[in-house]
Steps between C-alpha positions, in 0.01 A plus 500: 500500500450189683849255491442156522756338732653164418452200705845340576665268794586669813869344394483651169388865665792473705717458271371808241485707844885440567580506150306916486680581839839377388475673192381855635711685700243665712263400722188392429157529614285153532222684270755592236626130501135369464455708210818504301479086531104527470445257811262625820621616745470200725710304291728731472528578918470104557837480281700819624449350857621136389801697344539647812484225726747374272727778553516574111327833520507790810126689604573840582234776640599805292219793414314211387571120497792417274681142445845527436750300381 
C-alpha cells in the first residue's frame, strides 16, 4: 500500500509533531511520527530538531531513537 504524505509548512509540522508527542505518553520513533501524521521523514526530523532547539521536546538514544516529551 503506498501512503501518500501531505505537503504542509514546516510551522504547521511542528505543531502536529508536538501536538502527537504531547498527547502520547511514550516515546516515539521519528518513522512512527512520519507515518501516523503522513509527512516524510525529513519534514518530520527538520521539525523535531526546531522543537528541540526550542527546548519544547527532549531527543533521547534508547534501543532505538525515541523523542520524548
Amino acid at each position: 500500500m503506498i501512503m501518500e504524505l501531505r505537503d504542509i509548512s514546516k510551522e504547521q509540522a511542528k505543531q502536529e509533531v508536538h501536538d502527537l508527542l504531547i498527547a502520547n505518553s511514550r516515546p516515539i520513533d521519528h518513522g512512527v511520527i512520519a507515518d501516523k501524521l503522513r509527512l516524510s521523514l525529513e519534514l518530520v526530523a527538520n521539525a523535531c530538531n526546531d522543537l528541540i532547539e526550542e527546548n519544547l521536546i527532549e531527543f533521547t538514544w534508547e534501543l532505538h531513537r525515541e523523542i520524548l516529551c
